[in-house]
N, C-alpha and C positions, 0 to 999 in steps of 0.2 A: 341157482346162484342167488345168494344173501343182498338186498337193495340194497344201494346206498345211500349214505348218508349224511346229510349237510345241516350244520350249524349256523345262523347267522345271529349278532348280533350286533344291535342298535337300538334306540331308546326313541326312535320314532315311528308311528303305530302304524301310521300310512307308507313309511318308506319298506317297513321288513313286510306289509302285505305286496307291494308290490313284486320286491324280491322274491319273496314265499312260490307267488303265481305265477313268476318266470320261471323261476325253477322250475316248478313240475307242468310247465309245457314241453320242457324236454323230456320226461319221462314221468308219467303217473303213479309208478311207482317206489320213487325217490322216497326218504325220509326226509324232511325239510323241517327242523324246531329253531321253532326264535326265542329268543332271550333277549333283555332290554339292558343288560350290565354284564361287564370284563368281569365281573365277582360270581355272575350266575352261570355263564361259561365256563370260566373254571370249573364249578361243582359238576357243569352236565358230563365236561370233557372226561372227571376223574373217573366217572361211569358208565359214557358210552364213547367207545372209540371213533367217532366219525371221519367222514373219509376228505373233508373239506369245511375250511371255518373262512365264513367270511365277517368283516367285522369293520364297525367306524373307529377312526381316531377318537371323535370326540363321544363319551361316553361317559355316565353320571359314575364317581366314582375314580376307579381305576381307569388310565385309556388305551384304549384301541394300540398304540405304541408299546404301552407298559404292560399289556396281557401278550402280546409276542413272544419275549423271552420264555417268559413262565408257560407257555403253552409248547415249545418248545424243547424246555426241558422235560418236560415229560415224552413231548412225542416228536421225535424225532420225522416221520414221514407223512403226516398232516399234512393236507395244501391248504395255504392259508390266503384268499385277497383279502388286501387291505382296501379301503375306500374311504375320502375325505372331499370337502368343499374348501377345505382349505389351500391357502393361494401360494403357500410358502414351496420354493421349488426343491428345497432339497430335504423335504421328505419322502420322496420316492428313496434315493440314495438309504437316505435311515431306516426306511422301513426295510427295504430287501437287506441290509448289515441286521438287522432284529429278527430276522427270518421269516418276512412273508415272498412267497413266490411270484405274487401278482399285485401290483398298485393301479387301482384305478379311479379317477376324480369324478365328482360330480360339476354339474350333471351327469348323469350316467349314460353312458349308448347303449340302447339296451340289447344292440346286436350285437356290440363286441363284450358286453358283459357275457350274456348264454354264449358266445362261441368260447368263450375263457372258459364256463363251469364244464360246458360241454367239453371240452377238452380235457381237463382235469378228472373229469369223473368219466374219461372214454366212452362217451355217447355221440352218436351220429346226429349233427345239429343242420349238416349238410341237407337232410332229404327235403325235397318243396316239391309238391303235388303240383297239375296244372290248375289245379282249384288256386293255389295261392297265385297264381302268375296271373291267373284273368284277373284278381279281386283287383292287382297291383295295377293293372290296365285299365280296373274299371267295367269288368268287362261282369255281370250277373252271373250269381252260381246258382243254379237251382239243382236242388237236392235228389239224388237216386239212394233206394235203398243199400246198393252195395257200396254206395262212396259216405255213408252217414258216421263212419267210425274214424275218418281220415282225420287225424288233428291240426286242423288250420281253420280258419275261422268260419267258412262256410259248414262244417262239424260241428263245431263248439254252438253255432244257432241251435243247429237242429238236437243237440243235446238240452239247450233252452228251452226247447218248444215241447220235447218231451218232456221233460222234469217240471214243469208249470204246467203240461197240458194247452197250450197255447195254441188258437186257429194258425194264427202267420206270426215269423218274426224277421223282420226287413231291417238289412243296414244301409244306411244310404248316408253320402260323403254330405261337407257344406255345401255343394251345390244343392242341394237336396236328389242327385240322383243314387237310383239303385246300385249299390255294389257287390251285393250277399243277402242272400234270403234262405228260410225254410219255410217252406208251407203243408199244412195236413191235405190241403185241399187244391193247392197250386193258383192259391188265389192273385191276383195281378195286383202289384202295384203302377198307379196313375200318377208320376209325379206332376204331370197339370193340376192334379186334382190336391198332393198332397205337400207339395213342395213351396207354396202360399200361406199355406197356414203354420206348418212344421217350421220353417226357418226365422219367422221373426218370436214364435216361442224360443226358440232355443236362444237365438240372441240376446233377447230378455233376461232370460236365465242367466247369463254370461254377467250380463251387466250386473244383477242381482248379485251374482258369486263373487265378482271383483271390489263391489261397493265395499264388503266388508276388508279388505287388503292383508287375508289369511298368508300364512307360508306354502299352503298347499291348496292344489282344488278341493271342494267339497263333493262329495259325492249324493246326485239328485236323481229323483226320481218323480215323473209326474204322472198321476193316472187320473181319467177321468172315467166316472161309472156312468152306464146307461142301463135300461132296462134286461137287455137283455146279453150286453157285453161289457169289459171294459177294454178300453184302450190304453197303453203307458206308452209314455216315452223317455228314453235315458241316455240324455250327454253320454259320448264317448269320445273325450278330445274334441279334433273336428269331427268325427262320426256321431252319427245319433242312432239310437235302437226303437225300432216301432215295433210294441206288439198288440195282438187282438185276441182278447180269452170271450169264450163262450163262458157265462156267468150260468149259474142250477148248481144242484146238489151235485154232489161227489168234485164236485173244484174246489181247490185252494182258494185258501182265505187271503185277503190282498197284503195281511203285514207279514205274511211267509212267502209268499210272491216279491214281494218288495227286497227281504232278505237275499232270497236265490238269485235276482235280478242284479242285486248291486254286487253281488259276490262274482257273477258273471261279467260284470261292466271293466274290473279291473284284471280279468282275463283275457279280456279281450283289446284292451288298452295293450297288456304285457303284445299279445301276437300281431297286433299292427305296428308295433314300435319294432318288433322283430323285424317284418316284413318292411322296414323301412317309408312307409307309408304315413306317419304321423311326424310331425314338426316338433311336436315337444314329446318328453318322459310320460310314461303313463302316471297319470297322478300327480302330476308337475313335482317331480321326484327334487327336493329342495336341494341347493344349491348354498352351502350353508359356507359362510363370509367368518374367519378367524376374530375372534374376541380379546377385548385385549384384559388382561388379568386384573384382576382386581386388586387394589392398592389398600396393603394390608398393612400399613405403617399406622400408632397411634400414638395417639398426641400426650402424655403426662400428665402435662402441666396444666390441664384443664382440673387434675384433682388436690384442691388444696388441701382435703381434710387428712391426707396422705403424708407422713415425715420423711426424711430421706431415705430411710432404711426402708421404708413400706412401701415408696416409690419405683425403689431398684428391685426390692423380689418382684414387685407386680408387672413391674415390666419386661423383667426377665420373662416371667411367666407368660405375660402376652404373646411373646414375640417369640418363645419357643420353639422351634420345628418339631412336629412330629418325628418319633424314630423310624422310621424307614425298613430299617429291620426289623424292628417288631411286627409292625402289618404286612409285611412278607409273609414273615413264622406264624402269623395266624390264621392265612388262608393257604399256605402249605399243609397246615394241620388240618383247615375246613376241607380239603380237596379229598385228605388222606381220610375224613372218620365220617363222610358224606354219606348220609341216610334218609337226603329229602328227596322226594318226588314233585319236581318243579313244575310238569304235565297235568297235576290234582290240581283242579281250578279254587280249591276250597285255600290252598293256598296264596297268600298274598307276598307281591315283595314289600320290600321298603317303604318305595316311593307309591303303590296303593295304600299300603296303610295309613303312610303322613298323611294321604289325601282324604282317608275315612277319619282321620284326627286319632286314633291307635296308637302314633307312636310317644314317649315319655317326655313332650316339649312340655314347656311353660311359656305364656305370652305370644305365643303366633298370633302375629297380626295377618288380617286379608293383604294378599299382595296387592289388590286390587285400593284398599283405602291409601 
């Protein structure tokens, strides 16, 4: 049987990895591709028929609303959530008349998100190990070699600990007790011993991460080397991750460790927010506040050297509307004569290129001056 496959897009990098990671905690197998524009959806959709698109309203370009119809007309049997932070009530109503099956707001719950995809895509979301009900208790899992494949989060350690090579790796709540461990060696942890030192770091760090008043958490990573080990530590929400590598030859290097560690951080964010166990969104999943349009009216009369006749075409001209139809018909034609492979990282969209300066402006100022 052929995996399936989900589309999502959105134009926030931290929001579609979260998504990304939920996803394939329901099945590893999934196809999960993100896209960051209703325009670049289009092109994926004209070439791979996926079996569920989910997507924001607010979206550079085209929106989340305005890619419905047109994803639609093509495919009729798509499931489509929509998702918004926006506060307006009777976009639910619009969006299911525009043809999505499921509207859900942010913040996101991340348990009735996966039971929605899960459901959609007839996947069993139901199954929970007693590994997750003691974690939920509080209660320590330590690892047996025939429960190391179970995917719940006492797994997903020991999946960590092989793929780093790591001695121990311990989760322990803000109190600083043990909740989930793997260890090579069954080594103990002492929260007398560790619960002192670990909890006003990570507090610190909190502090540090709010100073700056970002829309999302940052994702951190602390390691300290010693001669013959190192030790990290890595915020997870209220959870934090200890581990302990045996440092020599044939170990990874700590900025590839760092990689696989942070790649794990919001894996494991996605399965406690599952399990209902964390207060916020993994990744403090943004919660994005309706903007109000920008005021495109101009003023004339500020140009004197302009006659009356020169006045009315130019202002005609300013105040123009775009044809509406035109840019229809000309991603109706991009959907239909579509030959880019959007997966080649050699390629760039748009909005990377503006950013490398690529695209044909004149006069960009720093938004920052």
């Amino acid at each position: 049987m052929a995996s399936k496959s989900v589309l999502i897009v959105d134009d926030s990098y931290e929001l579609t990895r979260v998504l990304q990671a939920a996803v394939l905690t329901l099945d590893k197998k999934l196809e999960v591709v993100v896209v960051p524009s209703a325009e670049e959806a289009m092109l994926m959709m004209a070439k791979t028929p996926f079996d569920l698109l989910i997507t924001d309203i607010r979206l550079p370009g085209i929106s989340g609303m305005e890619l419905l119809p047109k994803i639609r007309a093509r495919n009729k049997t798509v499931n489509i959530i929509l998702i918004t932070g926006l506060t307006d009530l009777s976009l639910e109503d619009k969006a299911k008349t525009m043809g999505a099956n499921f509207f859900l707001r942010k913040p996101i719950e991340m348990s009735l998100f996966l039971d929605t995809v899960a459901s959609i895509l007839e996947l069993d979301a139901s199954k929970k190990s007693s590994k997750i009900s003691n974690l939920v208790g509080g209660i320590p899992s330590v690892i047996t070699k025939e429960e190391e494949e179970n995917l719940n989060v006492s797994g997903t350690l020991t999946n960590l600990r092989q793929e780093i090579g790591a001695k121990v790796v311990w989760l322990i709540n803000e109190s600083g007790k043990l909740v989930a461990q793997s260890s090579k060696n069954q080594q103990t942890y002492n929260e007398q011993e560790w619960a002192p030192i670990i909890l006003p770091l990570l507090s610190t760090g909190e502090k540090f991460s709010n100073f700056f008043k970002e829309l999302s958490a940052p994702q951190s990573f602390l390691a300290y080397r010693y001669d013959q080990k190192d030790i990290i530590v890595v915020p997870v929400s209220e959870f934090a991750l200890i581990l302990i590598l045996t440092r020599g030859k044939g170990h990874l290097q700590l900025p590839l460790i760092m990689d696989i560690v942070l790649s794990y951080q919001i894996e494991i964010q996605v399965l406690l927010r599952r399990m209902g166990v964390l207060h916020a969104t993994p990744a403090q999943v943004m919660s994005q506040e309706p903007q109000e349009s920008a005021d495109l009216s101009f003023d004339i009369n500020g140009f004197t050297d302009l006659n009356e006749v020169e006045s009315e075409e130019f202002n005609n001209l300013f105040n123009k509307n775009p044809g509406k139809k035109n840019a229809d018909t000309f991603w109706d034609d991009a959907t239909l004569n579509y030959k880019y492979d959007l997966q080649n990282p050699e390629i760039l969209t748009y909005e990377q290129a503006a950013k490398l300066g690529l695209t044909p402006t004149e006069n960009i100022s720093d938004p920052e001056e």
